[in-house]
C-alpha positions as CSV (number, residue, x, y, z in Angstrom):
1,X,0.0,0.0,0.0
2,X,1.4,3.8,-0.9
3,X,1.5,5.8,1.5
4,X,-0.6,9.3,1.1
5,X,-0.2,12.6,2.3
6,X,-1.8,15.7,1.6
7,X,-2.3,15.5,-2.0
8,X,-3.0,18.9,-4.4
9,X,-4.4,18.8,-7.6
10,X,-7.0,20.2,-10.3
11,X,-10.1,19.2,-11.6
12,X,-12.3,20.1,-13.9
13,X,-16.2,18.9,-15.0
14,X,-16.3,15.8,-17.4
15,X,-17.3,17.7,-20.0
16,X,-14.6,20.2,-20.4
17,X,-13.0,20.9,-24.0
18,X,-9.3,19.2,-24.6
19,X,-8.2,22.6,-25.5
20,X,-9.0,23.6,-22.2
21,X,-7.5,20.9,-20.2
22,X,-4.6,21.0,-22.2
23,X,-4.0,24.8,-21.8
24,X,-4.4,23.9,-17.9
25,X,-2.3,21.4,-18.2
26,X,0.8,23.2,-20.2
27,X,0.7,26.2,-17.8
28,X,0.1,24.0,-14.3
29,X,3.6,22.5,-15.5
30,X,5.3,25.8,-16.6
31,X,4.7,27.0,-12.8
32,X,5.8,23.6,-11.3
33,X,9.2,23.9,-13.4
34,X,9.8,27.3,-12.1
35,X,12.5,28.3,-9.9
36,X,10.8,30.5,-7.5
37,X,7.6,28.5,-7.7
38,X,10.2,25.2,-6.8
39,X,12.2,28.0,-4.0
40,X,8.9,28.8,-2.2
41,X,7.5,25.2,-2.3
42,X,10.6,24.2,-0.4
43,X,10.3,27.4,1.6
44,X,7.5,25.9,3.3
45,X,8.6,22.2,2.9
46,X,6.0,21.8,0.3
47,X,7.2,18.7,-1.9
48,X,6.1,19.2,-5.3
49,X,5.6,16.8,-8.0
50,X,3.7,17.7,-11.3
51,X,1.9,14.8,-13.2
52,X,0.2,15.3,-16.4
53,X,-3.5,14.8,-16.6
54,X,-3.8,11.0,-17.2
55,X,-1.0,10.1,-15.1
56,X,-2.8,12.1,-12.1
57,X,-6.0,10.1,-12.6
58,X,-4.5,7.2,-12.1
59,X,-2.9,8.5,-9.1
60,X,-6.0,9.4,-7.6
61,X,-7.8,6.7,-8.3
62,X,-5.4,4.0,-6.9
63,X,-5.8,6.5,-3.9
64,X,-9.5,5.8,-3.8
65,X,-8.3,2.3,-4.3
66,X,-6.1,1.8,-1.0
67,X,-8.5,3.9,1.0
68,X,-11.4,2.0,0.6
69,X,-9.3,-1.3,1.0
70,X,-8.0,0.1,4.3
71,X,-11.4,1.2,5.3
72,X,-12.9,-2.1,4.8
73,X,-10.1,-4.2,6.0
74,X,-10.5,-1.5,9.3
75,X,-14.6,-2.6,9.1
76,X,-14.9,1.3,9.4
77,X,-18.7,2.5,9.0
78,X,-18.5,6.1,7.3
């Protein structure tokens, strides 16, 4: 099982245009490969990692994943 910690992200409705999510996407990872975006992250001993759009899905979704495993093998009611 990963191990999660406080995870930060973007979303946007189902139904949004590529072109949208794209332009999102291309200027999300022009801020992450900045240098005093990266200086203030570490400032504040934010660790950053940027992951394009599909690989973030599946991120979050194998997060889903492990926490309802771990909430059923728990027999947690929420």
């Amino acid at each position: 099982m990963t191990t999660w910690g406080s995870v930060k992200g973007f979303d946007v409705p189902a139904a949004t245009p590529p072109k949208v999510i794209e332009y999102l996407a291309s200027t999300l990872k022009k801020v992450w490969e900045d240098a005093e975006f990266k200086k203030n992250m570490a400032a504040v001993y934010q660790p950053i990692m940027y992951q394009n759009s599909k690989d973030f899905t599946a991120f979050m979704r194998k997060a889903y994943n492990d926490y309802g495993d771990l909430i059923k093998k728990l027999d947690l009611n929420i």
